[in-house]
C-alpha positions as CSV (number, residue, x, y, z in Angstrom):
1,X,95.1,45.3,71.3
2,X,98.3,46.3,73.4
3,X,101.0,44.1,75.1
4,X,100.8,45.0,78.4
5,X,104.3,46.9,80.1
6,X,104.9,43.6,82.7
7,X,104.3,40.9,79.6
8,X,107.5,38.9,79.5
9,X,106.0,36.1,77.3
10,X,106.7,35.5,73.8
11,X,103.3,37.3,72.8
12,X,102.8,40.5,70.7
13,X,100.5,42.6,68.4
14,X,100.4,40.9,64.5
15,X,98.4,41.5,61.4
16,X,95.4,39.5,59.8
17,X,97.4,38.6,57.4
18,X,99.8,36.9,59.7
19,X,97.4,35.5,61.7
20,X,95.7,33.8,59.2
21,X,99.2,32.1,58.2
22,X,99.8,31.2,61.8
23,X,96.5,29.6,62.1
24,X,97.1,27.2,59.3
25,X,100.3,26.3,60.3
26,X,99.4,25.4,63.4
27,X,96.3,23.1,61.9
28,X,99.0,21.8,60.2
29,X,101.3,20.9,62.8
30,X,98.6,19.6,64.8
31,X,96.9,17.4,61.9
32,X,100.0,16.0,61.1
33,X,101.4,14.8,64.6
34,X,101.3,11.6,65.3
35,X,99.6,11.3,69.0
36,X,102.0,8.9,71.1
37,X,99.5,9.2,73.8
38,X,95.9,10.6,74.0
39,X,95.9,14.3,75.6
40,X,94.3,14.4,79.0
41,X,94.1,18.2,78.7
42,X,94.3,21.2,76.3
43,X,95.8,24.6,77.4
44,X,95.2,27.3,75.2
45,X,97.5,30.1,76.0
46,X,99.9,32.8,74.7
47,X,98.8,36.0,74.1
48,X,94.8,36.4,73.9
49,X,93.6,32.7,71.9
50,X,90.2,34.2,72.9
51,X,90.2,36.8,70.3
52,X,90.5,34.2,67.9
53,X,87.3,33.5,66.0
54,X,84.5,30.6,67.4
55,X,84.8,28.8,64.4
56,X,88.8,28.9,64.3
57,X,88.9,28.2,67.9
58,X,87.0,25.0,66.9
59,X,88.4,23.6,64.0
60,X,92.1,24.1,66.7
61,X,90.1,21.9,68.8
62,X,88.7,19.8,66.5
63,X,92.2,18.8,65.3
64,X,93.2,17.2,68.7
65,X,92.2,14.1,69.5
66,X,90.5,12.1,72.2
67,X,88.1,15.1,73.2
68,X,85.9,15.7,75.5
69,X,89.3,16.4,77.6
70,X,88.7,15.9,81.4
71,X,90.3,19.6,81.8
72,X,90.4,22.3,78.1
73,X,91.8,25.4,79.4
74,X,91.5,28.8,77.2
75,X,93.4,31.9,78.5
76,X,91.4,35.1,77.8
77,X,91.7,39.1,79.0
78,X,88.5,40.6,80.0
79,X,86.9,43.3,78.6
80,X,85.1,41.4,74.9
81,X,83.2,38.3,76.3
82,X,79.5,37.8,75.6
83,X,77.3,34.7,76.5
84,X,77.2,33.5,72.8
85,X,81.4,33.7,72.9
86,X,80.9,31.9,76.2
87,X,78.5,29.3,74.7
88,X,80.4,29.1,71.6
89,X,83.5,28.2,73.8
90,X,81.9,25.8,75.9
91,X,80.3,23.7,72.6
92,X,84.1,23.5,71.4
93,X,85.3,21.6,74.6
94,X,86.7,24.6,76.8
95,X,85.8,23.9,80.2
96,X,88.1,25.9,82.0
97,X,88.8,29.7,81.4
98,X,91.9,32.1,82.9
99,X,91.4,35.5,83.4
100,X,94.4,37.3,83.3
101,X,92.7,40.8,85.4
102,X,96.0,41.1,87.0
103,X,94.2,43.8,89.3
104,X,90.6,44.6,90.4
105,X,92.1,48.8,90.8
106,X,91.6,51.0,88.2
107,X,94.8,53.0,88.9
108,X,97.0,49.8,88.8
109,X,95.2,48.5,85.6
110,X,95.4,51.8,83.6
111,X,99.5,52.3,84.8
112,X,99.9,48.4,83.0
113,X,97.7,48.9,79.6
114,X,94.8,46.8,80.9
115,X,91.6,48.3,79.8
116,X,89.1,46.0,81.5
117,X,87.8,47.3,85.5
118,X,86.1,45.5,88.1
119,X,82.6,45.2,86.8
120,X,83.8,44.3,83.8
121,X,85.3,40.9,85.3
122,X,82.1,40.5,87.5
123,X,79.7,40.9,84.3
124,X,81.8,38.0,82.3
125,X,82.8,35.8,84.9
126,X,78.7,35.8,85.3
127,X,78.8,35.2,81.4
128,X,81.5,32.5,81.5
129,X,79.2,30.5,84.0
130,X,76.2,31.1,82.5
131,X,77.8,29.7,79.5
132,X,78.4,26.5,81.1
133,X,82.3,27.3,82.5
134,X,82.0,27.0,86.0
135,X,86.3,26.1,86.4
136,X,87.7,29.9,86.2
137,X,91.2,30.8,87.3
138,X,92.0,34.9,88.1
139,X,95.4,35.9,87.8
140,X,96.8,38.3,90.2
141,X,100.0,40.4,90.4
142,X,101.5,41.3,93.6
143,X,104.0,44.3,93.1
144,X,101.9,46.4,90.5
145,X,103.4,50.3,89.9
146,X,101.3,52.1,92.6
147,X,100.2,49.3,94.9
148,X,99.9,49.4,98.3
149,X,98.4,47.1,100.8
150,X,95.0,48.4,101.0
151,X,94.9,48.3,97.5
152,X,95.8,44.2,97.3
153,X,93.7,43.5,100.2
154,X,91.2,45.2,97.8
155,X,91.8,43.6,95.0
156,X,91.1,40.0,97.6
157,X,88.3,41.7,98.6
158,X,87.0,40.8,94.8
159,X,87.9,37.4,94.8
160,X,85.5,36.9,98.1
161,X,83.2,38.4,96.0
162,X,83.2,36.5,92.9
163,X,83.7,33.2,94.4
164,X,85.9,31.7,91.9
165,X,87.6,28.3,92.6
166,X,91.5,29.3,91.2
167,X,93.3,32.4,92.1
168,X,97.0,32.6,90.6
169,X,99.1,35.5,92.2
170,X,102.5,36.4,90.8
171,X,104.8,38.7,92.2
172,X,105.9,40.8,89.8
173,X,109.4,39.9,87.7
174,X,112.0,42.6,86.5
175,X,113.8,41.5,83.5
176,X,114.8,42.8,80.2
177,X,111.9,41.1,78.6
178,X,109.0,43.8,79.3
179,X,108.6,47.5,78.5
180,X,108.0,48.0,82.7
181,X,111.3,45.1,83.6
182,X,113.7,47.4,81.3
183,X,112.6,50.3,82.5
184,X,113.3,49.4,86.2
185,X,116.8,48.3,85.3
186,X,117.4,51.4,83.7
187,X,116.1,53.0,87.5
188,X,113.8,55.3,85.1
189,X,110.0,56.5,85.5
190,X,108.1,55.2,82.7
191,X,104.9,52.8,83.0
192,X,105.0,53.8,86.4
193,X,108.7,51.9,87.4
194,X,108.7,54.6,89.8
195,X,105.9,54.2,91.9
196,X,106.6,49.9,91.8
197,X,106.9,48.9,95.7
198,X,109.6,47.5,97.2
199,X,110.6,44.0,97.5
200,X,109.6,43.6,101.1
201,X,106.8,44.9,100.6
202,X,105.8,42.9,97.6
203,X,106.5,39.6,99.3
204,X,104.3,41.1,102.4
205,X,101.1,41.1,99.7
206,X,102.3,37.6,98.9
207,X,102.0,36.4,102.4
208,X,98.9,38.1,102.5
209,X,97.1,36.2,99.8
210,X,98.1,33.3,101.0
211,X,96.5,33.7,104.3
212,X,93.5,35.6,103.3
213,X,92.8,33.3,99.6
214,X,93.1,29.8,102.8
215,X,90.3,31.8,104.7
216,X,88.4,31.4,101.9
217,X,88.8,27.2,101.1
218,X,91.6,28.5,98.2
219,X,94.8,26.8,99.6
220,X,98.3,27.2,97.5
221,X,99.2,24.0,95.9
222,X,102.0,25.3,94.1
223,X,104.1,28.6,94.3
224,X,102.0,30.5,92.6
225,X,98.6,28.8,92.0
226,X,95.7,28.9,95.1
227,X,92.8,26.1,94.6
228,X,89.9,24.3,95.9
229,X,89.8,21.2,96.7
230,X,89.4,19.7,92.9
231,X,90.0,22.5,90.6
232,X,94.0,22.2,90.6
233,X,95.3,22.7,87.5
234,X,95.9,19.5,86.0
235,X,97.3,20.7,83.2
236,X,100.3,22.6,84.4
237,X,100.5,20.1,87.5
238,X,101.9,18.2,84.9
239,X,104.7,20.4,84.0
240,X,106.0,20.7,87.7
241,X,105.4,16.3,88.0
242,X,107.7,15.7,85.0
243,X,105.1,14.3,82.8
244,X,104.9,14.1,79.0
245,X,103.0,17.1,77.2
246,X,103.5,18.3,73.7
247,X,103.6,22.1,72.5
248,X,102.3,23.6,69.3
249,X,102.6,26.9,68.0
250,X,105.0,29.8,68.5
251,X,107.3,29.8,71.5
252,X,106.0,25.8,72.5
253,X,108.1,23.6,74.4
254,X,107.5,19.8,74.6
255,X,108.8,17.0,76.7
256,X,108.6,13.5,76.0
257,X,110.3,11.8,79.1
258,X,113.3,12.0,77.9
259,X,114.3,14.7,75.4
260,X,112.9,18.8,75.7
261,X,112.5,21.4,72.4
262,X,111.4,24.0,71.3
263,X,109.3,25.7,68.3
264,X,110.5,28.9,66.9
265,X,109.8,31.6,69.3
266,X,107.8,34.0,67.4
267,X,105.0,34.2,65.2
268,X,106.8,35.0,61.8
269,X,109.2,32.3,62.6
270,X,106.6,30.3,63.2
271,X,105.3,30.3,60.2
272,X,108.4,30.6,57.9
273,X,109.7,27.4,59.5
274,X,107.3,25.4,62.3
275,X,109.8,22.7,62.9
276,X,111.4,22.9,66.5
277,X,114.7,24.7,66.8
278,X,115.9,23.0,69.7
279,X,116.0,19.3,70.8
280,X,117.8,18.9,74.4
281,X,117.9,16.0,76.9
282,X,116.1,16.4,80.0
283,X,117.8,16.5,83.3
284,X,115.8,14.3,85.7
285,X,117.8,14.6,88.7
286,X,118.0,18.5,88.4
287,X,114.6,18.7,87.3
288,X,112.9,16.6,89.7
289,X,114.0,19.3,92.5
290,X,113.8,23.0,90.9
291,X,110.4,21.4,89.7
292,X,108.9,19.1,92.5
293,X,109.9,22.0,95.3
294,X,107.2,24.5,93.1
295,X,104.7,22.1,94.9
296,X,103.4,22.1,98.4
297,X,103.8,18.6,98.7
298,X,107.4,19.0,97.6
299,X,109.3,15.6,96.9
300,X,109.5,11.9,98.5
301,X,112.8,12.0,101.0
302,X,113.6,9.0,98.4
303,X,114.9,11.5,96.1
304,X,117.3,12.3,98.2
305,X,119.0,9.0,97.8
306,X,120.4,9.9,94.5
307,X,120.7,13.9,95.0
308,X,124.5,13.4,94.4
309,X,126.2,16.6,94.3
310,X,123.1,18.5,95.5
311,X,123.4,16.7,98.7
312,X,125.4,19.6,100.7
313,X,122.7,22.0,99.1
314,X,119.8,20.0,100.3
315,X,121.3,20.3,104.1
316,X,122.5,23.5,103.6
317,X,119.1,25.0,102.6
318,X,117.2,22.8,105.5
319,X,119.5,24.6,108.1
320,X,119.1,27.8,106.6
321,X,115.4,27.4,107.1
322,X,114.2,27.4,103.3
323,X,113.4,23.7,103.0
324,X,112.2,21.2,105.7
325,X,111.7,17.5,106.5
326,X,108.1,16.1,107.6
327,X,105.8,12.7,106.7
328,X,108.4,11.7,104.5
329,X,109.1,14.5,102.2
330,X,110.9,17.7,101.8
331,X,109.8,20.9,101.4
332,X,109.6,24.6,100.9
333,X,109.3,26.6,104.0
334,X,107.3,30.0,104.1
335,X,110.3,31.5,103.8
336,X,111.9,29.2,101.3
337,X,108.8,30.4,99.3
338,X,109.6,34.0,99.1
339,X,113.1,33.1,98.3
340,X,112.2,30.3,95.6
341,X,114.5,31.6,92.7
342,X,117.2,31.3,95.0
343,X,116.9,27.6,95.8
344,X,116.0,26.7,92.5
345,X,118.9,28.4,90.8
346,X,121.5,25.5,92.9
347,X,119.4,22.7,91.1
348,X,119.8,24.5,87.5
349,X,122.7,23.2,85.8
């Protein structure tokens, strides 16, 4: 295994030894939480959880309560999956799987690390339904070193094909926190910073998806995440609606209503000392905005009752033509879309 040159998460390559540790740790944070609310979903993600054994996969699940969840989500990269993984999965309550194929072109894979190709995804998304997981999400990066528009309308091309309910697309981010984001900064050539295209163009693939995944039934209900009818991500629509959720393991973040924290970020911290590092109050007012305006619905007009000092932003960013007024809410335009970090960043305090 490899982390991939556009990873910015809080994931890396560890030894057995390690993992074992972490494993137990995290049986142990999770066996000794006390549950202020049965879990309505499970999201199993960071890194690849489906390397992780059957069995240990199982007794992780076994140590939540109130399963069968409505929604159990396991984040996986192509390339190992048998039916018996698939099976084995199912048995232990995951019902939803995310693919992260980023691409369905070999050149764009290979520049990134990714060793899976095209058939490969076709043979195991088979698998994962013969299995009994028909809910699968394919993630999809717009702005991969080498892409061009015949190549993304390509790499759509496969999701017509495979017929899968959940498409995420991400353009792709430059920071400091991936081998490709660094290199970009540093306006060098390696992993193919190069040949990554331009903005405009990047947000031109976006626009693309959008049109071409709504041809298909698959209609953006968030920035970033295309559904059909049904198969939205109740999990993570519970990030951007404010709710409670709780966090385990490396790098987890947890909200309560109230307060926000943190666990240590990486695996050896993890284990040398589980508790959370960070304990922060939330900001609802802030929050409710930079969060609800991910959505397509966007938020109630209501909110803007008590926007306070955000008030002269809110106007300011409806006559600029990124957010707009209609049935009672405000919201992203297509525009306002594209230039998302831009709005949000006036709502971050």
């Amino acid at each position: 295994m490899q982390k991939c040159t556009y990873c910015n998460f809080a994931s890396g390559v560890f030894p057995r030894d390690l993992e074992l540790r972490y494993v137990d740790v995290l049986l142990s944070e999770l066996r000794s939480t006390e549950w202020p609310w049965p879990p309505e979903t499970v999201y199993l993600g960071g890194g690849t959880p489906s390397q992780l054994a059957p069995e240990t996969l199982s007794s992780i699940l076994a140590a939540i309560p109130a399963a069968p969840w409505p929604e159990a989500t396991l984040e996986a990269a192509p390339g190992n999956l048998s039916l018996e993984t698939a099976s084995a999965w199912r048995h232990a309550g995951i019902n939803r799987v995310s693919l992260g194929v980023q691409s369905f072109v070999q050149q764009e894979l290979s520049r990134t690390g990714r060793r899976h190709t095209a058939e490969i995804v076709e043979r195991e998304i088979a698998l994962l339904r013969e299995g009994g997981i028909d809910s699968i999400n394919v993630d999809l990066i717009a702005g991969l070193p080498g892409q061009t528009e015949a190549s993304w309308r390509s790499s759509l091309d496969w999701i017509e094909r495979l017929n899968v309910p959940h498409v995420s697309v991400y353009m792709l981010e430059v920071d400091e926190d991936s081998r490709l984001g660094r290199e970009l900064l540093a306006l060098g050539s390696r992993y193919g910073a190069s040949a990554v295209p331009e903005e405009d163009a990047i947000a031109a693939f976006y626009e693309i998806a959008v049109d071409r995944l709504a041809g298909l039934g698959i209609e953006r209900y968030e920035i970033s995440n295309f559904a059909r009818p049904g198969f939205e991500s109740r999990h993570n629509l519970k990030y951007w609606k404010r709710e409670p959720y709780l966090g385990f393991g490396a790098d987890a973040h947890s909200f309560d209503g109230i307060m926000r924290w943190q666990n240590p970020e990486t695996a050896a911290l993890y284990v040398a000392a589980p508790a959370p590092v960070e304990r922060i109050p939330a900001d609802p007012l802030s929050e409710g905005f930079f969060l609800g305006l991910r959505l397509r619905e966007g938020i109630e007009n209501a909110a803007f009752l008590h926007a306070g000092a955000f008030h002269k932003v809110i106007e300011k960013f409806v006559q600029d033509g990124l957010l707009e007024r209609g049935d009672g809410r405000v919201r992203l335009t297509s525009r306002g879309v594209l230039l998302s970090n831009e709005v949000f960043a006036e709502f971050i305090a």
